[in-house]
PQR file with spaces between the fields and no chain letter, atoms N, CA, C, O and H, PARSE charges and radii, in Angstrom:
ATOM       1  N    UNK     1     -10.106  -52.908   59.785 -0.4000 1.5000
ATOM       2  CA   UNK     1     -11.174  -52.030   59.350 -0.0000 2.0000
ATOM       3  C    UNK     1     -10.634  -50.616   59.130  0.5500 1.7000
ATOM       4  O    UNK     1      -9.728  -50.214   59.860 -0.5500 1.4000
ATOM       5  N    UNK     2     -11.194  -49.750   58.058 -0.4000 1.5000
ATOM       6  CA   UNK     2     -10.845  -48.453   57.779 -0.0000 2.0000
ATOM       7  C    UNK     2     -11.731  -48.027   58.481  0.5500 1.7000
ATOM       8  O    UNK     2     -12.759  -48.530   58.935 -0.5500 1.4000
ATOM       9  H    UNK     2     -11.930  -50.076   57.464  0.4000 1.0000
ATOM      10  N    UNK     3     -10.910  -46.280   58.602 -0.4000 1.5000
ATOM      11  CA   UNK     3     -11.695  -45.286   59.212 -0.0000 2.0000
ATOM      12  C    UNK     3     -12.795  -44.888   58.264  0.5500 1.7000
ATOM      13  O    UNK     3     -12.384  -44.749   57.112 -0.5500 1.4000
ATOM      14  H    UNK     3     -10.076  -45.871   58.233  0.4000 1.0000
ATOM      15  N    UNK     4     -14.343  -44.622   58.467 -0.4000 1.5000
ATOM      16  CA   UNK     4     -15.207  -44.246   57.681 -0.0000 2.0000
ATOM      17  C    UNK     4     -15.691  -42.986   56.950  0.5500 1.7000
ATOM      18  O    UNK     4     -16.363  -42.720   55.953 -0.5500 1.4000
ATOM      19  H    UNK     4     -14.678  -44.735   59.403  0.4000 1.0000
ATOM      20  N    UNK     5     -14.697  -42.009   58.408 -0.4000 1.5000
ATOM      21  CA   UNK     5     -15.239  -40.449   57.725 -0.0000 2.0000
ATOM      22  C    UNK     5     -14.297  -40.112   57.169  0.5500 1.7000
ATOM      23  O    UNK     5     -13.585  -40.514   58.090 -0.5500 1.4000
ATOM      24  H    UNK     5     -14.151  -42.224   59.218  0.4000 1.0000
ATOM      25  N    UNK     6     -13.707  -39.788   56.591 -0.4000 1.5000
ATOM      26  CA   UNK     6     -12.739  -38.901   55.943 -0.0000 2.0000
ATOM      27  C    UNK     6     -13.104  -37.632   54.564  0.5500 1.7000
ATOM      28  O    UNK     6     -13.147  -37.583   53.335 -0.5500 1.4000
ATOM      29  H    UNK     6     -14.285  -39.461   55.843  0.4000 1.0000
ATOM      30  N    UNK     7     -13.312  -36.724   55.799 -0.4000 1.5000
ATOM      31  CA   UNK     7     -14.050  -35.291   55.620 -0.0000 2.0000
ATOM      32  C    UNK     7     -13.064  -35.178   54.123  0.5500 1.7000
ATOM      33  O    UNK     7     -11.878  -35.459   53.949 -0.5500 1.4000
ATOM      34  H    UNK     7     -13.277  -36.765   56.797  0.4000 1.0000
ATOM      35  N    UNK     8     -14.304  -34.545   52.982 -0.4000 1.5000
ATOM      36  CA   UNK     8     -13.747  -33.713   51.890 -0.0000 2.0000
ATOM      37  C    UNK     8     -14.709  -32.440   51.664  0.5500 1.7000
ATOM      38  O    UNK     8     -15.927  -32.532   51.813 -0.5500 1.4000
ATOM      39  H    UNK     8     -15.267  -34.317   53.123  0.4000 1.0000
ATOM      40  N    UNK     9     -14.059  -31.234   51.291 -0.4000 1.5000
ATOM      41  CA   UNK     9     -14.730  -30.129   51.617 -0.0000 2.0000
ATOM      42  C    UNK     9     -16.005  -30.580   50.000  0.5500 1.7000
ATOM      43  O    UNK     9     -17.223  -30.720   50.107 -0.5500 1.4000
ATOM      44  H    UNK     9     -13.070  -31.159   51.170  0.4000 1.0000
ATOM      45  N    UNK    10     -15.260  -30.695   48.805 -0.4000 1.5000
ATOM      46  CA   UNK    10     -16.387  -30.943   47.948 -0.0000 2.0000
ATOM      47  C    UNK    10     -17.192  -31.505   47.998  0.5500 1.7000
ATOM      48  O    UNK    10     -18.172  -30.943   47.508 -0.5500 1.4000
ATOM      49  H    UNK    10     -14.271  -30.582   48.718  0.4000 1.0000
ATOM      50  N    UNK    11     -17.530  -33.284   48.703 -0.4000 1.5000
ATOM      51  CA   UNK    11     -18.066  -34.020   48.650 -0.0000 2.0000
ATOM      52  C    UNK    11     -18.910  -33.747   49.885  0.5500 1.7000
ATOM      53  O    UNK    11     -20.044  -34.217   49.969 -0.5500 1.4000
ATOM      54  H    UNK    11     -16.734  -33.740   49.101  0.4000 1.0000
ATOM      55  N    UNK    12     -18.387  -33.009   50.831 -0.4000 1.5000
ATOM      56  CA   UNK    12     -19.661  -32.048   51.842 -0.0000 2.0000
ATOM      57  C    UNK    12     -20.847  -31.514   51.139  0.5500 1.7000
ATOM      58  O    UNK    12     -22.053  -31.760   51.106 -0.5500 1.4000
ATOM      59  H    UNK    12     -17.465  -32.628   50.763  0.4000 1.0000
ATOM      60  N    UNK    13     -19.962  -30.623   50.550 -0.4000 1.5000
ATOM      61  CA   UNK    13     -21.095  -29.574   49.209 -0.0000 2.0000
ATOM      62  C    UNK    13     -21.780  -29.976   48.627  0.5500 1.7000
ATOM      63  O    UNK    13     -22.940  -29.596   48.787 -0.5500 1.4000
ATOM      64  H    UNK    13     -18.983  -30.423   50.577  0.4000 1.0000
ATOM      65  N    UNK    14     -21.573  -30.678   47.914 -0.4000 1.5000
ATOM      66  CA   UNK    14     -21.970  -31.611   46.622 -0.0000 2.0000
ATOM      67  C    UNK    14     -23.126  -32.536   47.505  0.5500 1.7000
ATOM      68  O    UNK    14     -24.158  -32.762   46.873 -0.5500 1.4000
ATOM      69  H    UNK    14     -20.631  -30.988   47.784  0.4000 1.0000
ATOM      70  N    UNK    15     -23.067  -33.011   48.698 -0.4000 1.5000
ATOM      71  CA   UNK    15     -23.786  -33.889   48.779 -0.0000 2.0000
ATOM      72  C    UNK    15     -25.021  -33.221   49.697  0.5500 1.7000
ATOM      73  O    UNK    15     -26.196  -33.581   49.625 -0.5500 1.4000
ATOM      74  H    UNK    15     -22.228  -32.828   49.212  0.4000 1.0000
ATOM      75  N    UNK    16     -24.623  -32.419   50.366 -0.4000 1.5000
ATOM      76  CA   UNK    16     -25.232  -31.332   51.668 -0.0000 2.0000
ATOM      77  C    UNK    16     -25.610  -30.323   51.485  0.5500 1.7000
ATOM      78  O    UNK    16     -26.280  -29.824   52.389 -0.5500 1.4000
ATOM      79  H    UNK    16     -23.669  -32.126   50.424  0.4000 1.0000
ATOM      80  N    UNK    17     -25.404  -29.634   50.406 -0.4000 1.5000
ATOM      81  CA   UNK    17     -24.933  -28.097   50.295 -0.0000 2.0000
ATOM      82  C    UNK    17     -26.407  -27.809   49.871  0.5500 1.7000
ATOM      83  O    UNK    17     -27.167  -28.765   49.716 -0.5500 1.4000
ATOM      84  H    UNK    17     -24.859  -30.039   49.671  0.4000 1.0000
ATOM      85  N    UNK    18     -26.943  -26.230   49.632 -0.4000 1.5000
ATOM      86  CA   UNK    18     -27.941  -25.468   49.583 -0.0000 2.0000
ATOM      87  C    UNK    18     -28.384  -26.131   48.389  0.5500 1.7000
ATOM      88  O    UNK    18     -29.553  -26.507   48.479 -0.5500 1.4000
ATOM      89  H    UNK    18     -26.326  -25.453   49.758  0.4000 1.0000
ATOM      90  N    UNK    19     -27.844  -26.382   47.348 -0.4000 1.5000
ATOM      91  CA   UNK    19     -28.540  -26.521   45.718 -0.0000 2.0000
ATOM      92  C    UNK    19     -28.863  -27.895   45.711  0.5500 1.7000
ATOM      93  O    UNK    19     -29.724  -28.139   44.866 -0.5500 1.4000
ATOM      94  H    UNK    19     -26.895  -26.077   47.275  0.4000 1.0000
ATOM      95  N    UNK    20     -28.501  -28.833   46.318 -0.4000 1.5000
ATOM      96  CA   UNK    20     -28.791  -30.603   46.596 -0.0000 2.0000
ATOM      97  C    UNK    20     -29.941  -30.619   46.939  0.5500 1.7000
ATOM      98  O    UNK    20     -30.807  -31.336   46.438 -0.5500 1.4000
ATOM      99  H    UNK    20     -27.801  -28.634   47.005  0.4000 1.0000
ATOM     100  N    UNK    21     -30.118  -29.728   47.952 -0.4000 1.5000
ATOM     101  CA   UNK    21     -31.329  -29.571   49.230 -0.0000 2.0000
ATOM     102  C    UNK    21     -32.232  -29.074   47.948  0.5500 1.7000
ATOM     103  O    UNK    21     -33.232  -29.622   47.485 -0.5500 1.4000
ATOM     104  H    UNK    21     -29.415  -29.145   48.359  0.4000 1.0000
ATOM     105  N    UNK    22     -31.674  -28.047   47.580 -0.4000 1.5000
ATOM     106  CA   UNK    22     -33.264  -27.329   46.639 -0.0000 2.0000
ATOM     107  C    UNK    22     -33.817  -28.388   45.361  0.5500 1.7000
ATOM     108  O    UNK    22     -34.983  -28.392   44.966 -0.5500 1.4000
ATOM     109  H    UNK    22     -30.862  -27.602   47.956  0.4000 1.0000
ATOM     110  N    UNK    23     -32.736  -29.262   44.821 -0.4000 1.5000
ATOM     111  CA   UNK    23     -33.288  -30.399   43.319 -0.0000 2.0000
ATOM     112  C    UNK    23     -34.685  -30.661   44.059  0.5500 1.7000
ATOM     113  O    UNK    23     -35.722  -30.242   43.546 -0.5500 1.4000
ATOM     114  H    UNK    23     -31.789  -29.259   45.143  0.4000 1.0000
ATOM     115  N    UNK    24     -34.697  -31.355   45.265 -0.4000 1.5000
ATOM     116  CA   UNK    24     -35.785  -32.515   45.651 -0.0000 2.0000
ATOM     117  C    UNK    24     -36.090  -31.545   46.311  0.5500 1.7000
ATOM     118  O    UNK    24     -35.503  -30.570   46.782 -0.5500 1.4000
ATOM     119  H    UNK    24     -33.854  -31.696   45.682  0.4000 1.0000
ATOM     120  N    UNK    25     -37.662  -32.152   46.278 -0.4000 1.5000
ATOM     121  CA   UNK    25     -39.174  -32.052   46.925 -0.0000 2.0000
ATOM     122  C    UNK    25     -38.575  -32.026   48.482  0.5500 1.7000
ATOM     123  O    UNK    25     -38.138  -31.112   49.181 -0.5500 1.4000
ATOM     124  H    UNK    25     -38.139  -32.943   45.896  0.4000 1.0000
ATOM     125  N    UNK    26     -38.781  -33.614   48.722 -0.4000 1.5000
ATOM     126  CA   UNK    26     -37.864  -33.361   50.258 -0.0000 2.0000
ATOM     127  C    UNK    26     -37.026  -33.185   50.773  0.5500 1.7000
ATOM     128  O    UNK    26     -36.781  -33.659   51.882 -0.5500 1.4000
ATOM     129  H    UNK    26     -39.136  -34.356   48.154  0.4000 1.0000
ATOM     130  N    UNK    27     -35.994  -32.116   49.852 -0.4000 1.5000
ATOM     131  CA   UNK    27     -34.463  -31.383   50.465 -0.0000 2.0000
ATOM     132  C    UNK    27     -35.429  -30.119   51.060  0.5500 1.7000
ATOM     133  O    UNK    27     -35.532  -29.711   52.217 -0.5500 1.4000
ATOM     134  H    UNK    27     -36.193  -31.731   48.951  0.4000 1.0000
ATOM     135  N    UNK    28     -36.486  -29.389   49.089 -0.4000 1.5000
ATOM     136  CA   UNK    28     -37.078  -28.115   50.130 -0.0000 2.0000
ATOM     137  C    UNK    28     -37.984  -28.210   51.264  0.5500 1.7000
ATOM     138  O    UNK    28     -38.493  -27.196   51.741 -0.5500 1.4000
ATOM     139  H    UNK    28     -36.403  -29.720   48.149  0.4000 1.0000
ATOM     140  N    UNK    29     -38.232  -29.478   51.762 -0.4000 1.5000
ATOM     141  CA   UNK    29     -38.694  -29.941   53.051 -0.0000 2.0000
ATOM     142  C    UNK    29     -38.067  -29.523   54.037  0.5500 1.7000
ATOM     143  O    UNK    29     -38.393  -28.625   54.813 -0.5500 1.4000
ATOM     144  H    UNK    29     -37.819  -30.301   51.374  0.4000 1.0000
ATOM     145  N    UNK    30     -36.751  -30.444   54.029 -0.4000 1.5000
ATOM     146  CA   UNK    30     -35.230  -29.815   55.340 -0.0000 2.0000
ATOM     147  C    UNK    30     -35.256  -29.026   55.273  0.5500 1.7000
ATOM     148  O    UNK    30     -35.496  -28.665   56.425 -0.5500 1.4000
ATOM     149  H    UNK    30     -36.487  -31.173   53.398  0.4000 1.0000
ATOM     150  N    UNK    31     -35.125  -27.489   54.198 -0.4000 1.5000
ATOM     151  CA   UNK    31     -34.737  -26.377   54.458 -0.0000 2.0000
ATOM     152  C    UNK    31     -36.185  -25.333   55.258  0.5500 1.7000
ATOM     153  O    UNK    31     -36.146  -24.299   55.924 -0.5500 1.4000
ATOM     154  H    UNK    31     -34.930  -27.783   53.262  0.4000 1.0000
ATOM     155  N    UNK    32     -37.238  -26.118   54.838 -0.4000 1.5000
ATOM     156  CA   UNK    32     -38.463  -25.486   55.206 -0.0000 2.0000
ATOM     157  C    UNK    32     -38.112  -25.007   57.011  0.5500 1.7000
ATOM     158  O    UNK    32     -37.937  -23.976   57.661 -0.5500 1.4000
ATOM     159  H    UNK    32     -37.270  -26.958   54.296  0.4000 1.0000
ATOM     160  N    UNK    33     -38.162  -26.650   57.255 -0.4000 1.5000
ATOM     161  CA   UNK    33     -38.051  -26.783   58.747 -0.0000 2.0000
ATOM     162  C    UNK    33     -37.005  -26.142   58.935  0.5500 1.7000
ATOM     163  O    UNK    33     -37.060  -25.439   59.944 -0.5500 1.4000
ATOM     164  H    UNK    33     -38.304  -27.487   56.726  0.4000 1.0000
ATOM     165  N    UNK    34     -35.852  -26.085   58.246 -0.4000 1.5000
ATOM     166  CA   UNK    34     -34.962  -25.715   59.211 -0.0000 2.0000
ATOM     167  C    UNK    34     -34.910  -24.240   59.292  0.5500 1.7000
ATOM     168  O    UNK    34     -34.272  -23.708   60.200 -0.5500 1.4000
ATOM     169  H    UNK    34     -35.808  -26.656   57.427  0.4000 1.0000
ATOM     170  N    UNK    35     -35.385  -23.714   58.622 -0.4000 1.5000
ATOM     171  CA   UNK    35     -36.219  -22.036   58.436 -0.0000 2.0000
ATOM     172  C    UNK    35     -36.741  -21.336   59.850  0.5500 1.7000
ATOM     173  O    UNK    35     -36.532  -20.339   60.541 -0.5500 1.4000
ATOM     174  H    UNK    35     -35.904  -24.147   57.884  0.4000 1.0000
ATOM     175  N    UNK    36     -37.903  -23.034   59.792 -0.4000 1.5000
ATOM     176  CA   UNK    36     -39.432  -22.732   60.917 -0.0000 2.0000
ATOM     177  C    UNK    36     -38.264  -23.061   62.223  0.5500 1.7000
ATOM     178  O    UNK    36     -38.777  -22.916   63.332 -0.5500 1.4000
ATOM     179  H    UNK    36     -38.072  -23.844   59.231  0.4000 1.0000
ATOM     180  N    UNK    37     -37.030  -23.409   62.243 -0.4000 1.5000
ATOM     181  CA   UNK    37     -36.734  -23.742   63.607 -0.0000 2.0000
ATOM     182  C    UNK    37     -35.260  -23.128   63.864  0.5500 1.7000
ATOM     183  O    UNK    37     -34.295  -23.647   64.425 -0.5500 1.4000
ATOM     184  H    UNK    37     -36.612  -23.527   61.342  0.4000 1.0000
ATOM     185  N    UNK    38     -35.430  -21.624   63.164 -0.4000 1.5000
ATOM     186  CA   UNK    38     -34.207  -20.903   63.148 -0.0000 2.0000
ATOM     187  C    UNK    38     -32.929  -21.103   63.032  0.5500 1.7000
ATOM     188  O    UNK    38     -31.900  -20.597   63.479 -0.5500 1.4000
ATOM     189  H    UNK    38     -36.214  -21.203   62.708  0.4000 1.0000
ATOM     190  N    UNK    39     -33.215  -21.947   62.338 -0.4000 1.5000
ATOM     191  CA   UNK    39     -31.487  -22.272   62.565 -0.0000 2.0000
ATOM     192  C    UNK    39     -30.637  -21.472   61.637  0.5500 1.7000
ATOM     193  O    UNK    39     -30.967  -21.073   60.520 -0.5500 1.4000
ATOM     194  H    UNK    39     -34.051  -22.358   61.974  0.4000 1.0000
ATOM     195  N    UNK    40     -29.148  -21.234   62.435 -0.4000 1.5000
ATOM     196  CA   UNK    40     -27.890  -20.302   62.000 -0.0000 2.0000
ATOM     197  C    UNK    40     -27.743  -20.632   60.911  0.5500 1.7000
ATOM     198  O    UNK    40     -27.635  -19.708   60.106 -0.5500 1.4000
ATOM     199  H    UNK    40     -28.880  -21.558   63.342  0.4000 1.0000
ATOM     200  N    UNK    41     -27.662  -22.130   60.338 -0.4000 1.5000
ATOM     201  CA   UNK    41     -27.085  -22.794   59.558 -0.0000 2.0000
ATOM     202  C    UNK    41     -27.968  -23.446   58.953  0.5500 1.7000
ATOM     203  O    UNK    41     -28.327  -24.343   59.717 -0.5500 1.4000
ATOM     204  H    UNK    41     -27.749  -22.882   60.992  0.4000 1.0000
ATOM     205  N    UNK    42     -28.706  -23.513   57.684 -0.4000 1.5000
ATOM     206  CA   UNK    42     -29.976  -23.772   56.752 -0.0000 2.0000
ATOM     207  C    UNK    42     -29.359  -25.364   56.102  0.5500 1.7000
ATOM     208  O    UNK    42     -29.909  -26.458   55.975 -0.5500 1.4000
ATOM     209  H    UNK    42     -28.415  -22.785   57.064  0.4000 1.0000
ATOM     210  N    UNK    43     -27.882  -24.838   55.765 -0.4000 1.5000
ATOM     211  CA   UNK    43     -27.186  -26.436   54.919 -0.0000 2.0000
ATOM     212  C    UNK    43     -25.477  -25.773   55.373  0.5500 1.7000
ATOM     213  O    UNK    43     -24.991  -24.675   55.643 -0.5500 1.4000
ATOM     214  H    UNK    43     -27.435  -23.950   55.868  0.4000 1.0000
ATOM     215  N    UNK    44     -25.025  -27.140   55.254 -0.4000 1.5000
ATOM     216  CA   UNK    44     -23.498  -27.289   55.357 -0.0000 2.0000
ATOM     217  C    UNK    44     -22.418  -26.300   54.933  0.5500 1.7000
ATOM     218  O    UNK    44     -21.229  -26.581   55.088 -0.5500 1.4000
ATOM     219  H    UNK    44     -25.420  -28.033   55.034  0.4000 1.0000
């Protein structure tokens, strides 16, 4: 069996990142909450 994660900084972005979150309805959902629940870090 292969290892499954093998971190890439683009494919973080691209898949996680602030502008992914904003396309969809329920990305600006995640960012809502994650607003209402202070967090340091909004996206990846």
């Amino acid at each position: 069996m292969s290892i499954t994660y093998k971190p890439k900084k683009r494919k973080r972005k691209r898949t996680h990142g602030f502008r992914k979150r904003q396309e969809t309805k329920s990305g600006q959902r995640v960012l809502v909450n994650r607003r209402r629940k202070k967090r340091k870090k909004l996206t990846v």
